[in-house]
Backbone as JSON, one array per atom type, in Angstrom:
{
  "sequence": "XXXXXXXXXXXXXXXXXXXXXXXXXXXXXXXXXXXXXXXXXXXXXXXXXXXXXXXXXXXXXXXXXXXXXXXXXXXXXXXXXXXXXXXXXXXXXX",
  "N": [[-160.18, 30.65, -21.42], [-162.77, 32.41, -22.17], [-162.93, 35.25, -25.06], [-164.3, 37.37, -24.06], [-164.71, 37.28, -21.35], [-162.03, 37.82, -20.87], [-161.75, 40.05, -21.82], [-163.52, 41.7, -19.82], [-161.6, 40.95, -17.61], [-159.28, 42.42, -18.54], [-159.91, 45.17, -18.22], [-161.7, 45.5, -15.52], [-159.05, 45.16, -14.22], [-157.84, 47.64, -15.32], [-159.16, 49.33, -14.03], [-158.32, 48.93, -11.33], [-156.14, 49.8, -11.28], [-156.1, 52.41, -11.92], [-158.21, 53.14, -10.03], [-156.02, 52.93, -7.41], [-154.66, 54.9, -8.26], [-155.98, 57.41, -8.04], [-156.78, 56.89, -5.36], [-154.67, 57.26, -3.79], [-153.66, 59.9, -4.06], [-155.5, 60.98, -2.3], [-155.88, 61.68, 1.0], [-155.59, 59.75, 3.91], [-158.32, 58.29, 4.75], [-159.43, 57.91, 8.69], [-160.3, 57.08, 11.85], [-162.68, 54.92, 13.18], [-164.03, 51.66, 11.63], [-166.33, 50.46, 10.53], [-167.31, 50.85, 12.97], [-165.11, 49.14, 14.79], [-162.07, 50.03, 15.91], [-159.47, 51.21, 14.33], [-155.77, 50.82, 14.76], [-153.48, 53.26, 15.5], [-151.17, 53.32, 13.42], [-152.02, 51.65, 11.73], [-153.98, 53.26, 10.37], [-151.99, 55.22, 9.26], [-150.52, 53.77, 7.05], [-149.76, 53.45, 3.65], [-151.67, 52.22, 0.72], [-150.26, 50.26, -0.08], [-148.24, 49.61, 1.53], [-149.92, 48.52, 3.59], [-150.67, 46.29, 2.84], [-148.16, 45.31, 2.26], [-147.52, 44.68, 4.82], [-149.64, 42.59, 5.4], [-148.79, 40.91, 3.74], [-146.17, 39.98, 4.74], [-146.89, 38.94, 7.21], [-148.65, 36.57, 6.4], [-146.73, 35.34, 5.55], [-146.38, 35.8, 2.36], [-145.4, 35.92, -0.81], [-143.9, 38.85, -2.08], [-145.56, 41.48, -2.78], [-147.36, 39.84, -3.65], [-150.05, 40.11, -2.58], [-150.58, 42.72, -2.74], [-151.14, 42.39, -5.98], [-153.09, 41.03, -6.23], [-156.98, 41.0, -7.47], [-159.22, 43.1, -6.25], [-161.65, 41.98, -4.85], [-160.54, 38.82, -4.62], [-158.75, 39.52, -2.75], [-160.74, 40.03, -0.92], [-162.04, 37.48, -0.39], [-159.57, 35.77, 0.15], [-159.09, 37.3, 2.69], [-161.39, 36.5, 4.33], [-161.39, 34.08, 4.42], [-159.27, 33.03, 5.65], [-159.8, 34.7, 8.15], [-161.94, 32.57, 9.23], [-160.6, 30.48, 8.72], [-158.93, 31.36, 11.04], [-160.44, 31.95, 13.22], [-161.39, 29.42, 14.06], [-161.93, 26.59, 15.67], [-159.98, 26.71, 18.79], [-157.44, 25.17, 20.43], [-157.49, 24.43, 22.5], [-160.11, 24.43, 22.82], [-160.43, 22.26, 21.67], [-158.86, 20.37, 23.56], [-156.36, 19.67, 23.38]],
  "CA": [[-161.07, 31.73, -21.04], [-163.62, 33.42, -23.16], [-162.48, 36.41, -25.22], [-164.99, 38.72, -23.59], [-164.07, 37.35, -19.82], [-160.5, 38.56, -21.04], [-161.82, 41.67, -21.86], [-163.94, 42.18, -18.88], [-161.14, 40.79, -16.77], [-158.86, 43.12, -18.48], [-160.79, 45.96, -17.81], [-161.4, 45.31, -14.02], [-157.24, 45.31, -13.95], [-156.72, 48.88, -15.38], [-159.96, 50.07, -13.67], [-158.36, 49.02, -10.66], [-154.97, 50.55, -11.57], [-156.69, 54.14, -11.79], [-158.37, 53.57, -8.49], [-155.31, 53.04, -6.85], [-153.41, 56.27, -8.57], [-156.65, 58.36, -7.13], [-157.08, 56.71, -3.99], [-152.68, 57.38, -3.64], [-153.9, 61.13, -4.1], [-156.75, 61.77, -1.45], [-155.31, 61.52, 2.43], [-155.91, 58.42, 4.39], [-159.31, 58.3, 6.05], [-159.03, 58.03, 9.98], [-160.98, 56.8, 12.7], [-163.86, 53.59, 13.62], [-164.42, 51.34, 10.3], [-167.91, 49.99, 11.0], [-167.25, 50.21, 14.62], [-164.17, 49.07, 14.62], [-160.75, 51.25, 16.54], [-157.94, 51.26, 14.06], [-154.39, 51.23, 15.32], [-152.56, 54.49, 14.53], [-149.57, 52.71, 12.85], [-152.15, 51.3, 10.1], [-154.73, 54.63, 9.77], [-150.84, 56.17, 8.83], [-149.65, 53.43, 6.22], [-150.61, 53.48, 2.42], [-152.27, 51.05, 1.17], [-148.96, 49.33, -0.64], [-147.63, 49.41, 3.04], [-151.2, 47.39, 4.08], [-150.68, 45.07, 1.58], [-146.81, 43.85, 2.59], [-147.79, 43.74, 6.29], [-150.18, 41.3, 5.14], [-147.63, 39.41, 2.94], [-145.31, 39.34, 5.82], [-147.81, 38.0, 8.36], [-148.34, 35.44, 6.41], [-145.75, 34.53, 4.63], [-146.57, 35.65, 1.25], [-144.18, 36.56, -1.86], [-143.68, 40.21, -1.95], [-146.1, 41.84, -4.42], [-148.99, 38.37, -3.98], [-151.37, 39.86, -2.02], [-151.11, 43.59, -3.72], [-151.46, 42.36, -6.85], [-154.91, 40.39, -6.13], [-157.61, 41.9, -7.5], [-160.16, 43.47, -4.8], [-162.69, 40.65, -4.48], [-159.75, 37.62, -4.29], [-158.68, 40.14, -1.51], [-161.83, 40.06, 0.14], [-162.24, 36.19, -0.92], [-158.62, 35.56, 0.99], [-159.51, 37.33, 3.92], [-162.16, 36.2, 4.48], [-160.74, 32.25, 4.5], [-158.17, 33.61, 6.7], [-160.22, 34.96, 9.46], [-162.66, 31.87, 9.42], [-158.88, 29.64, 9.42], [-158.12, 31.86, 12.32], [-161.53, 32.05, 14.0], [-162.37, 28.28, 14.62], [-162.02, 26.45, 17.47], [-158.35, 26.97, 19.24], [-156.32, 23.8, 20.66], [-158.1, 24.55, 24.04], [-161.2, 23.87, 23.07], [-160.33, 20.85, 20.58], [-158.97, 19.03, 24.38], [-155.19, 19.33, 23.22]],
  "C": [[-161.57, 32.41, -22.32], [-162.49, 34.73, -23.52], [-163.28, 37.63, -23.93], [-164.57, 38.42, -22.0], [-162.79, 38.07, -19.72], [-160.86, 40.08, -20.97], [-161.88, 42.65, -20.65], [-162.54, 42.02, -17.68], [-159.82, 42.0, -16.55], [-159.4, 44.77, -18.22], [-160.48, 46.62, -15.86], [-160.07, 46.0, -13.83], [-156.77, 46.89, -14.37], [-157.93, 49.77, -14.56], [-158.99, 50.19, -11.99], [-156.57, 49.5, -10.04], [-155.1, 52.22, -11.13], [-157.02, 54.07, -10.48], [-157.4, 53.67, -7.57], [-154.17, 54.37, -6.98], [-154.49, 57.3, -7.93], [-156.5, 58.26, -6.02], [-155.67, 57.06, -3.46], [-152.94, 59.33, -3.32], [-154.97, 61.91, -2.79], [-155.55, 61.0, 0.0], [-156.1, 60.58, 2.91], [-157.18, 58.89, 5.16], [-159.0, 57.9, 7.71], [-160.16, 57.24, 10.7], [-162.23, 55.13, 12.35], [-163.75, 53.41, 12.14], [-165.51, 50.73, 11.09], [-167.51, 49.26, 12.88], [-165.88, 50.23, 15.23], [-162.74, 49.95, 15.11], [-159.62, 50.47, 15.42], [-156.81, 51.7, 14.45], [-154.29, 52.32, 14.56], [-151.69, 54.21, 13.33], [-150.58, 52.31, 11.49], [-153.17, 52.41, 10.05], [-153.31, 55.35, 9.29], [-150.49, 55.63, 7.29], [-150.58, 53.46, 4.65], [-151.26, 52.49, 2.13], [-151.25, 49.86, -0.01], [-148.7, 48.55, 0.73], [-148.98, 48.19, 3.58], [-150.62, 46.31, 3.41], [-149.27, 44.48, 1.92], [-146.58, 43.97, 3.71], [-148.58, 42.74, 6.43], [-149.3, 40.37, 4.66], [-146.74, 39.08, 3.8], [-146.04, 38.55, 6.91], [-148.2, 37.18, 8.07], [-147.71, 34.48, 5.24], [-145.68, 34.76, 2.96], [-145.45, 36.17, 0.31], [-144.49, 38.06, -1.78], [-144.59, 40.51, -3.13], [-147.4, 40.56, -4.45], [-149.88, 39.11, -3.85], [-151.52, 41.23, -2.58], [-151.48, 43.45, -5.12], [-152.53, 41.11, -7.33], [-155.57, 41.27, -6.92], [-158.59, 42.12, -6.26], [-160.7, 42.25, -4.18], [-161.82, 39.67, -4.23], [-159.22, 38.27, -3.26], [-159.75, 40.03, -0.35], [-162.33, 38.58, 0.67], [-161.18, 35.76, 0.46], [-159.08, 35.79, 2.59], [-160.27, 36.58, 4.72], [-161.94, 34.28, 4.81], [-160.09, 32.37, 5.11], [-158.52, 33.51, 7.82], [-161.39, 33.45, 9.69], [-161.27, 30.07, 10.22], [-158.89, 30.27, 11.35], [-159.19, 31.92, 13.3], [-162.31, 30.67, 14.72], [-161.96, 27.69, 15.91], [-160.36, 26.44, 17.83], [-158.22, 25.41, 19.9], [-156.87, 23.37, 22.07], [-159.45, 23.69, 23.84], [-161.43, 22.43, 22.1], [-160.0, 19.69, 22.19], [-157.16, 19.16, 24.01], [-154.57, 20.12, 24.47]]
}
């Protein structure tokens, strides 16, 4: 890897250090995300707590999926729900 990708990459990593010591400081937002009804149980938990009910649901090492950066978070998901969204066993005929 390039020096300057290092740079930038290091960068990113403490930018997204700070966001997480602010965002730790302001109270959890609440209610509809674009639409959307969030359970109570996760509008309550931090967002550490988000992060190793994900690693337990699926299986991940403790600490994997918080210490993504954002976008390979969004990246993951995103391969996840498309995994989890295609056709079910029903409609494959099994």
């Amino acid at each position: 890897m390039k020096i300057r990708h290092r740079m930038i990459s290091k960068l990113i990593d403490v930018m997204g250090r700070i966001y997480v010591i602010l965002d730790s400081r302001l109270p959890p937002e609440t209610g509809p995300i674009l639409g959307a009804k969030i359970d109570a149980d996760f509008e309550a938990m931090t967002r550490r707590e988000l992060c190793a009910y994900i690693e337990k649901k699926f299986r991940m090492e403790k600490d994997a999926f918080w210490n993504l950066q954002s976008t390979q978070k969004i990246r993951l998901c995103c391969q996840k729900v498309r995994e989890l969204s295609g056709p079910s066993k029903m409609d494959m005929g099994y």
